[in-house]
C-alpha positions in Angstrom: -36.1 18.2 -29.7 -39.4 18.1 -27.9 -41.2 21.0 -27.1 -41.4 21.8 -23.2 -38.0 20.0 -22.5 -38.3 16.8 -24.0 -34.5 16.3 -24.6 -34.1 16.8 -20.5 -36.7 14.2 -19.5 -35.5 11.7 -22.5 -32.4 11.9 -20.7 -33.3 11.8 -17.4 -35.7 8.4 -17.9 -32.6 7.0 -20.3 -30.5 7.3 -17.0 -33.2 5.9 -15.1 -33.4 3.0 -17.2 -29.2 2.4 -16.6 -29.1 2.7 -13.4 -29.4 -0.7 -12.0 -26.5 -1.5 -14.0 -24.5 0.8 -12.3 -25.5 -0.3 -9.2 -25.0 -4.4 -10.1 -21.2 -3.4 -11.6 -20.5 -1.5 -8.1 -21.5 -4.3 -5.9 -19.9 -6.7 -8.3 -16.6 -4.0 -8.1 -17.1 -4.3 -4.4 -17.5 -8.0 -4.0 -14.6 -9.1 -6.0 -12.5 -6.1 -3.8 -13.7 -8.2 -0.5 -12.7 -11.7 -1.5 -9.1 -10.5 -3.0 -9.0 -8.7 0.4 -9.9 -11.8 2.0 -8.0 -14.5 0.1 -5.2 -12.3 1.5 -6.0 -12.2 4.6 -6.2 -15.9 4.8 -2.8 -16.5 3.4 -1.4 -14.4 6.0 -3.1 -16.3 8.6 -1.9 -20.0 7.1 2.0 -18.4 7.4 1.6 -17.0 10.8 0.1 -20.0 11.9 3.0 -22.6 10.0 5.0 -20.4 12.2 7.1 -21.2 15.2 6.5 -18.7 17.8 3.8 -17.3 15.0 5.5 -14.5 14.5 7.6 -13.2 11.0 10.8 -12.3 11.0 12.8 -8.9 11.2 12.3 -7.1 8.4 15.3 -4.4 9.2 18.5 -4.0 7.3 20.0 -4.0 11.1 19.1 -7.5 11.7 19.9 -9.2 8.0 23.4 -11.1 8.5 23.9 -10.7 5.1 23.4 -7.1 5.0 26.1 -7.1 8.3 28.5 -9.3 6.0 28.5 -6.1 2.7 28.8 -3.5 5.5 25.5 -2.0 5.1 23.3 -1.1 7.7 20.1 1.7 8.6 19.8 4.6 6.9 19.5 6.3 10.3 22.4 4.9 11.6 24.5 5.7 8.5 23.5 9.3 8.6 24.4 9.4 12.2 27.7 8.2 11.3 28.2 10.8 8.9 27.2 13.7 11.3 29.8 12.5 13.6 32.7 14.9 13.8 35.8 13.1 13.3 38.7 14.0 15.2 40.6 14.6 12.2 38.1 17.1 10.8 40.0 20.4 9.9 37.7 23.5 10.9 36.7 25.7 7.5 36.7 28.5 9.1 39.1 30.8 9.1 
């Protein structure tokens, strides 16, 4: 160790000296984020413009016919069902 804090400022320059090569991985980080962001992007605009009215199709269980075909529909919808009173519910209570 150096006398008058020679460890800190060894340090300190040592840092200096990596720091570019912090700042070249970030940009590079940041760069590669953009065009995967982009390439993205871009293949979402080829398929809504290969489409018909450029729009996508439902994505909801409600509108799949072959969802409609096994009897399963909405989560919402089923719990609704199931908070329906039936009219052959017998009352608990005494």
């Amino acid at each position: 160790m150096l006398k008058g804090g020679g460890t800190f400022w060894s340090v300190h320059f040592f840092c200096l000296l990596l720091q570019p090569f912090h700042i070249n991985n970030m940009v590079e980080t940041l760069v590669v984020s953009l065009v995967i962001i982009a390439a993205g992007m871009l293949l979402l605009l080829v398929k809504v413009l290969s489409r018909k009215n450029g729009t996508f199709s439902s994505q909801h269980i409600h509108d799949s016919e072959a969802m409609k075909e096994r009897g399963i529909h909405c989560v919402m919808d089923q719990d609704r069902e199931m908070r329906r009173k039936s009219r052959f519910a017998v009352s608990e209570r005494s």
